[in-house]
MDAnalysis code that builds the backbone (N, CA, C; Angstrom):
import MDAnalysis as mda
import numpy as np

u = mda.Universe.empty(354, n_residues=118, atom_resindex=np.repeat(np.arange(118), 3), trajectory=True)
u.add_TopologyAttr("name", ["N", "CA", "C"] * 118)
u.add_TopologyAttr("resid", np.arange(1, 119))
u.add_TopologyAttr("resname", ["UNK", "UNK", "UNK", "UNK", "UNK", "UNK", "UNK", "UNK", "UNK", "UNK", "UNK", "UNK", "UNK", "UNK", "UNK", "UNK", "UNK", "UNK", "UNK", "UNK", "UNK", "UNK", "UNK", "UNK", "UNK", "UNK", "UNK", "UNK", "UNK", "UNK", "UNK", "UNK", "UNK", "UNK", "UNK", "UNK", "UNK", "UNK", "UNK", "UNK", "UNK", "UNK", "UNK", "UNK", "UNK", "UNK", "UNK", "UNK", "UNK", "UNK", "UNK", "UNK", "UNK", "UNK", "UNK", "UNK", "UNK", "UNK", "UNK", "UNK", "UNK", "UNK", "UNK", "UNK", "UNK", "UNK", "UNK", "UNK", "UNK", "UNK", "UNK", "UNK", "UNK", "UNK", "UNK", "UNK", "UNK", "UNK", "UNK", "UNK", "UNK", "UNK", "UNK", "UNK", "UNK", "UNK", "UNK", "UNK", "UNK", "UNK", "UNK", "UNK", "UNK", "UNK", "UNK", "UNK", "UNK", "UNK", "UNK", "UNK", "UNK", "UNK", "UNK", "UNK", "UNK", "UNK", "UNK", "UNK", "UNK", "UNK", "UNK", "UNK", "UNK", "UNK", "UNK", "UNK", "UNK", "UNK"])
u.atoms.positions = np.array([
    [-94.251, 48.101, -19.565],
    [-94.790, 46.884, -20.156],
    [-93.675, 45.973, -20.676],
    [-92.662, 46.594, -21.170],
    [-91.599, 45.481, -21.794],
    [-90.905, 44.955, -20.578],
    [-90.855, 45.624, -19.387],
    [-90.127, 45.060, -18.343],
    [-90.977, 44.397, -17.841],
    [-91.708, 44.148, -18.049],
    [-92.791, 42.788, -17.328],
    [-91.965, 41.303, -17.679],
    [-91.883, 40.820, -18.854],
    [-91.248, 39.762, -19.103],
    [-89.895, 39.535, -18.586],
    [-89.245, 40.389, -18.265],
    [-88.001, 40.278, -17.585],
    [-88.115, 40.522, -16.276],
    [-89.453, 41.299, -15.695],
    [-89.035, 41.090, -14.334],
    [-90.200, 40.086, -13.719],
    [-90.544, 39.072, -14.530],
    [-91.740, 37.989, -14.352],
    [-90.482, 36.884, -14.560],
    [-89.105, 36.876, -14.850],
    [-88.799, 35.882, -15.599],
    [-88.025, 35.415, -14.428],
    [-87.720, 34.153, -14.144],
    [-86.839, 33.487, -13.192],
    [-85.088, 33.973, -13.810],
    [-84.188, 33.510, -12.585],
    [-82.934, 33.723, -12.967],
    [-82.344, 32.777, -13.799],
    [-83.435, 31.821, -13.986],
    [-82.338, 30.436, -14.742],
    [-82.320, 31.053, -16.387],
    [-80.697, 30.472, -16.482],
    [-80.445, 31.247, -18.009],
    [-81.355, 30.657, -19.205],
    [-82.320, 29.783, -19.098],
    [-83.384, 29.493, -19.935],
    [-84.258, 30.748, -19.930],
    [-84.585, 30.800, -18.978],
    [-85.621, 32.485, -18.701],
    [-84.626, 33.622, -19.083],
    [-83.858, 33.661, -18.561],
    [-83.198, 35.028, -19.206],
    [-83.035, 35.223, -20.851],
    [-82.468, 33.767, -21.226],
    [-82.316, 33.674, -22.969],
    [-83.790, 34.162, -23.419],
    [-84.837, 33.508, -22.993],
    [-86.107, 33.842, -23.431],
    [-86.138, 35.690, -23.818],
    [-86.020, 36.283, -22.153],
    [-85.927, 37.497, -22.367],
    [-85.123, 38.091, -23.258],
    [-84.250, 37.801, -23.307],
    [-82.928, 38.167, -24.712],
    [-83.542, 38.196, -25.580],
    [-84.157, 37.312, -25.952],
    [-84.685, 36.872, -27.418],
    [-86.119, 38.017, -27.668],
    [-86.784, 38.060, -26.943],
    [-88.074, 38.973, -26.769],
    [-87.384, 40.040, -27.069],
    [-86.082, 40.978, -26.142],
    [-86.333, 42.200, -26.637],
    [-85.059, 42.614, -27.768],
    [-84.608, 41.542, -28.073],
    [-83.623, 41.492, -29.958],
    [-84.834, 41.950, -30.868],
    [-86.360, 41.044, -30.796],
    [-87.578, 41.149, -31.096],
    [-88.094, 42.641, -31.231],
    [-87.783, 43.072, -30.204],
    [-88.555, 44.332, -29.846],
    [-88.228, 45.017, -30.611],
    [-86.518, 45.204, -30.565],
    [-85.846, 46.252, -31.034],
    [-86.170, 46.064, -32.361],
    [-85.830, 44.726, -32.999],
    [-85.947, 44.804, -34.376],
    [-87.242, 44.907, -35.136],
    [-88.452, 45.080, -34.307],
    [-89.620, 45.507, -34.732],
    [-89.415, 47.530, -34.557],
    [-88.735, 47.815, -33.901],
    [-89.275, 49.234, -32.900],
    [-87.780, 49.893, -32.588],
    [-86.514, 50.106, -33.590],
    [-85.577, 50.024, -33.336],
    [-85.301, 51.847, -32.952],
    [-86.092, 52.562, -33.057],
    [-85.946, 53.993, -32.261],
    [-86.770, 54.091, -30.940],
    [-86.860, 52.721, -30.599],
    [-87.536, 52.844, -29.141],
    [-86.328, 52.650, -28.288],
    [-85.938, 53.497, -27.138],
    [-84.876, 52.840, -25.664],
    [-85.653, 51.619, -24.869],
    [-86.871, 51.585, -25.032],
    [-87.441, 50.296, -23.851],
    [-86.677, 48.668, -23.994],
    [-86.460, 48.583, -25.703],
    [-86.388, 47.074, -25.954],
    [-84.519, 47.219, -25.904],
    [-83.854, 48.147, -25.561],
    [-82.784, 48.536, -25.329],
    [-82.698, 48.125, -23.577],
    [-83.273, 48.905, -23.224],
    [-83.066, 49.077, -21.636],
    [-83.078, 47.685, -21.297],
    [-84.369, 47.156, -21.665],
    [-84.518, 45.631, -21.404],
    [-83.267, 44.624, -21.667],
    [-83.228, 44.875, -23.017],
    [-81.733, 43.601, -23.691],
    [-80.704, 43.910, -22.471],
    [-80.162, 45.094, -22.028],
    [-79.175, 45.395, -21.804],
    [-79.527, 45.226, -20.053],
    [-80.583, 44.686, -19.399],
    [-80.332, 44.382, -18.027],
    [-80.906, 42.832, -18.207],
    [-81.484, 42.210, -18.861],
    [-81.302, 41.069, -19.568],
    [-79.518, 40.417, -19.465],
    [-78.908, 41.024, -20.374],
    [-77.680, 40.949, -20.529],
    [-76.773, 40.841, -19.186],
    [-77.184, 41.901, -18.374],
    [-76.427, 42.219, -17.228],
    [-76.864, 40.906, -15.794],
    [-78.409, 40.233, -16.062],
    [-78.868, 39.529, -15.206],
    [-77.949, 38.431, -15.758],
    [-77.897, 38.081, -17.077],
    [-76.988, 36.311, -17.517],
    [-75.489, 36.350, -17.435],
    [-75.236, 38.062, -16.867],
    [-73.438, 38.133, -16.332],
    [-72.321, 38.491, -17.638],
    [-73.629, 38.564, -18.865],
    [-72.827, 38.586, -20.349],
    [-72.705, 40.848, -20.392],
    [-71.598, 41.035, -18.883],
    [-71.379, 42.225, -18.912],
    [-70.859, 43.214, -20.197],
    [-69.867, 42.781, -21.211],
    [-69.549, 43.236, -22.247],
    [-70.816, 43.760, -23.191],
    [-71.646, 42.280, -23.397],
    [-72.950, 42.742, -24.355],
    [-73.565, 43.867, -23.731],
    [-73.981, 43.644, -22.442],
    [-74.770, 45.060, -21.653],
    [-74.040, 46.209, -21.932],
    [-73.147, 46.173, -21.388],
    [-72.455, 47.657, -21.766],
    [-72.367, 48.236, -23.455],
    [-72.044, 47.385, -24.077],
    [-72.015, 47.448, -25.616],
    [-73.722, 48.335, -26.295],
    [-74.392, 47.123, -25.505],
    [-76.325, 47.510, -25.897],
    [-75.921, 49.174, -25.174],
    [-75.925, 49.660, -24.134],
    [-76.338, 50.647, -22.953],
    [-75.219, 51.369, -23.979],
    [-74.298, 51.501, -24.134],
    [-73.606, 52.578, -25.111],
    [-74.547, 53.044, -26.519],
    [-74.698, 52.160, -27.034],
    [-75.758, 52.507, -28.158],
    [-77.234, 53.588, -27.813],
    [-77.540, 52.439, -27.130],
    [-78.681, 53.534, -26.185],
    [-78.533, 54.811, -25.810],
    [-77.713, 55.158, -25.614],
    [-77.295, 56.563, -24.724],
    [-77.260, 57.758, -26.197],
    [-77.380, 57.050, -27.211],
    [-77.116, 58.138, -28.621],
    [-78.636, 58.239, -28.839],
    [-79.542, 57.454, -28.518],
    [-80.851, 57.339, -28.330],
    [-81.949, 58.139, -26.714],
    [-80.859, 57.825, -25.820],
    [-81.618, 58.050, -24.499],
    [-80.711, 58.052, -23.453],
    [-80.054, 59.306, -23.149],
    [-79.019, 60.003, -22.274],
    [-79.752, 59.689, -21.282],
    [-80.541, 59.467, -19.816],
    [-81.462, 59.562, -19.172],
    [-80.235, 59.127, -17.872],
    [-80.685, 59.531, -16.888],
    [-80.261, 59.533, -15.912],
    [-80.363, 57.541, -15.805],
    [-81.195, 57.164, -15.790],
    [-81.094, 55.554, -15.826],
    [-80.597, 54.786, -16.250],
    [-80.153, 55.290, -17.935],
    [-79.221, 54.747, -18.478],
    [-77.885, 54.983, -18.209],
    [-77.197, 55.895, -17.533],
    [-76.127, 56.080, -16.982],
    [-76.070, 55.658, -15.707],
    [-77.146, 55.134, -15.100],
    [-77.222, 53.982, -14.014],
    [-76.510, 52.835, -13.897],
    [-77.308, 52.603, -15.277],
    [-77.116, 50.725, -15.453],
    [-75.823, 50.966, -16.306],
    [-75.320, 51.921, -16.948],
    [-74.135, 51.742, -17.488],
    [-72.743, 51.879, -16.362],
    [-73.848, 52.831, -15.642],
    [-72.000, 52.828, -14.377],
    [-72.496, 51.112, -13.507],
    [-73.591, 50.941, -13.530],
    [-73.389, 49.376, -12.512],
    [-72.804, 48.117, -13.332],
    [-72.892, 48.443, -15.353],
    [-72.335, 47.457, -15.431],
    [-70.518, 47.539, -15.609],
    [-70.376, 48.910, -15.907],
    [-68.717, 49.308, -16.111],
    [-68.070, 48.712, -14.421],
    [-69.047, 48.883, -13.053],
    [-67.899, 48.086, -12.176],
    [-68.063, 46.926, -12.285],
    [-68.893, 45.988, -12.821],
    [-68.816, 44.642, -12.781],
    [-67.631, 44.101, -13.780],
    [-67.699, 44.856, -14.899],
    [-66.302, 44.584, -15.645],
    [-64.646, 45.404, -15.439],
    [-64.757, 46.526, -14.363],
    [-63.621, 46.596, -13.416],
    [-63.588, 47.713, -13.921],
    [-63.900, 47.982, -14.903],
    [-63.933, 50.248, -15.653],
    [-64.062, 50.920, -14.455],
    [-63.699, 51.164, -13.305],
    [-64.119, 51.641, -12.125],
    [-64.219, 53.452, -12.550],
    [-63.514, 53.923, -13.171],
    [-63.619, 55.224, -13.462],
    [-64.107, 55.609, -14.296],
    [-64.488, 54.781, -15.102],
    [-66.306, 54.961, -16.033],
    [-67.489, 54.755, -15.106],
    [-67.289, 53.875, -14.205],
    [-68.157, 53.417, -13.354],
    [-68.752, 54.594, -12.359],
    [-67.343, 55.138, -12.026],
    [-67.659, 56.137, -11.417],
    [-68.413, 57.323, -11.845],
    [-67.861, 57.868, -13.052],
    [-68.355, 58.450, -13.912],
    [-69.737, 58.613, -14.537],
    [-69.934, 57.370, -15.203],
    [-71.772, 57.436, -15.004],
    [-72.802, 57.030, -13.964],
    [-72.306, 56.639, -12.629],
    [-73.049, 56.762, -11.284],
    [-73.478, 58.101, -10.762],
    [-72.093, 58.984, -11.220],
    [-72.216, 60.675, -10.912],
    [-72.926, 61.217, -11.948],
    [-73.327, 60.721, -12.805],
    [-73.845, 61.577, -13.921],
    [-75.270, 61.471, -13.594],
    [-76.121, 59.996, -13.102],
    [-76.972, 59.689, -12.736],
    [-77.437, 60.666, -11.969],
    [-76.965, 60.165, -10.848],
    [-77.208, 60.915, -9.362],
    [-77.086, 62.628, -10.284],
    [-76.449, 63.359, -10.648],
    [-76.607, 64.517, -10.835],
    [-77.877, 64.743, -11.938],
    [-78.332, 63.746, -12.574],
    [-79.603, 64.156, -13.347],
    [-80.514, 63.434, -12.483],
    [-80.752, 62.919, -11.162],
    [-82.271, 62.718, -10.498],
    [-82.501, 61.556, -10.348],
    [-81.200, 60.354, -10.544],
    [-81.554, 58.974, -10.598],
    [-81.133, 58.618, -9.083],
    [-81.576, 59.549, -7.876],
    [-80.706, 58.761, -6.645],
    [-81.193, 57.506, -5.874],
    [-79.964, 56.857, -5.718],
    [-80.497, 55.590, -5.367],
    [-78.992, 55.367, -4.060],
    [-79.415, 54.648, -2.772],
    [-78.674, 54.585, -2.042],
    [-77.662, 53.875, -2.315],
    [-77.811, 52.601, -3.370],
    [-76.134, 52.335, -4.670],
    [-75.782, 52.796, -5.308],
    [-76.242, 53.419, -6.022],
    [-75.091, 54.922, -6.506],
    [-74.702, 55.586, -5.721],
    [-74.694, 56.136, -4.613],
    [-74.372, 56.943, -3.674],
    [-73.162, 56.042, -2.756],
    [-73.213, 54.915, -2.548],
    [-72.589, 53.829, -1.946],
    [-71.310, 53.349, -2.935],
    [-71.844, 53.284, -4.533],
    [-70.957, 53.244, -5.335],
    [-69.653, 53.784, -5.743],
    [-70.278, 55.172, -5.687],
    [-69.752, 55.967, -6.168],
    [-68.476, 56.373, -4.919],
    [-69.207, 56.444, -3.665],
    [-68.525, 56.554, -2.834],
    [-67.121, 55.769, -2.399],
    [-67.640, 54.377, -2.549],
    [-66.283, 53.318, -2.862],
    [-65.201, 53.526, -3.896],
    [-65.792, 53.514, -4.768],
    [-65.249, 54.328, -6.212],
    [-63.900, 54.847, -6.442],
    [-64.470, 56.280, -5.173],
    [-63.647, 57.429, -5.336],
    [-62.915, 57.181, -4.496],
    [-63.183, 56.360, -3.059],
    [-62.111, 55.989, -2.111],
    [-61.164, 54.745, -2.316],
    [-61.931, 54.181, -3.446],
    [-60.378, 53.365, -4.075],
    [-59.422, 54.193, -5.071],
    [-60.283, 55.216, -5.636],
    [-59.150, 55.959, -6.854],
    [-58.598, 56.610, -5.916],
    [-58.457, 56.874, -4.763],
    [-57.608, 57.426, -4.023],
    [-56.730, 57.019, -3.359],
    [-56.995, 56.188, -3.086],
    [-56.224, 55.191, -2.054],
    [-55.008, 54.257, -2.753],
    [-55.713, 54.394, -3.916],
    [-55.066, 53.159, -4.775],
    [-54.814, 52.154, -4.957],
    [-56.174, 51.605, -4.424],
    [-56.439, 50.564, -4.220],
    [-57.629, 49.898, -5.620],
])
């Protein structure tokens, strides 16, 4: 239900701020819930404000270890270049049940740049 408003919402950063604002809301009504977490923090990751996402998704994880949240935390650690965090919680995913053919693709790049050295 909380991901309805964010995934009803257009990409323009008017709609996304909206969503921001809804689940700051959430949390600060419901602040031992992960939903208004999960939300802020792919919210965050849709307006490109990668630092805040990762920042929110770290907090979360003391709340809700879940294979999903180490999803969205390894997809936002490569957008900000952490490639070996990135890597790191893509594998953590995938090893608790989150498989998805981009993590698997991810992860795979990942490890063939930490090798390569590239």
């Amino acid at each position: 239900l909380l991901f309805a408003l964010l995934s009803c919402a257009g990409t323009t950063s008017y709609d996304l701020q909206k969503a921001i604002d809804y689940y700051f809301e959430v949390i600060r009504r419901h602040p031992d819930r992960a939903d208004g977490y999960r939300g802020l923090a792919v919210a965050f990751r849709r307006s490109e404000r990668f630092e805040d996402s990762e920042r929110v998704l770290r907090s979360l994880l003391l709340l809700d270890s879940s294979a999903i949240v180490h999803r969205e935390l390894g997809l936002v650690l490569r957008m900000t270049g952490n490639y070996s965090g990135a890597s790191h919680h893509l594998t953590l995913s995938i090893m608790e049940g989150a498989i998805s053919a981009t993590s698997f693709l991810f992860v795979g790049l990942l490890e063939l740049a930490n090798a390569t050295g590239s």
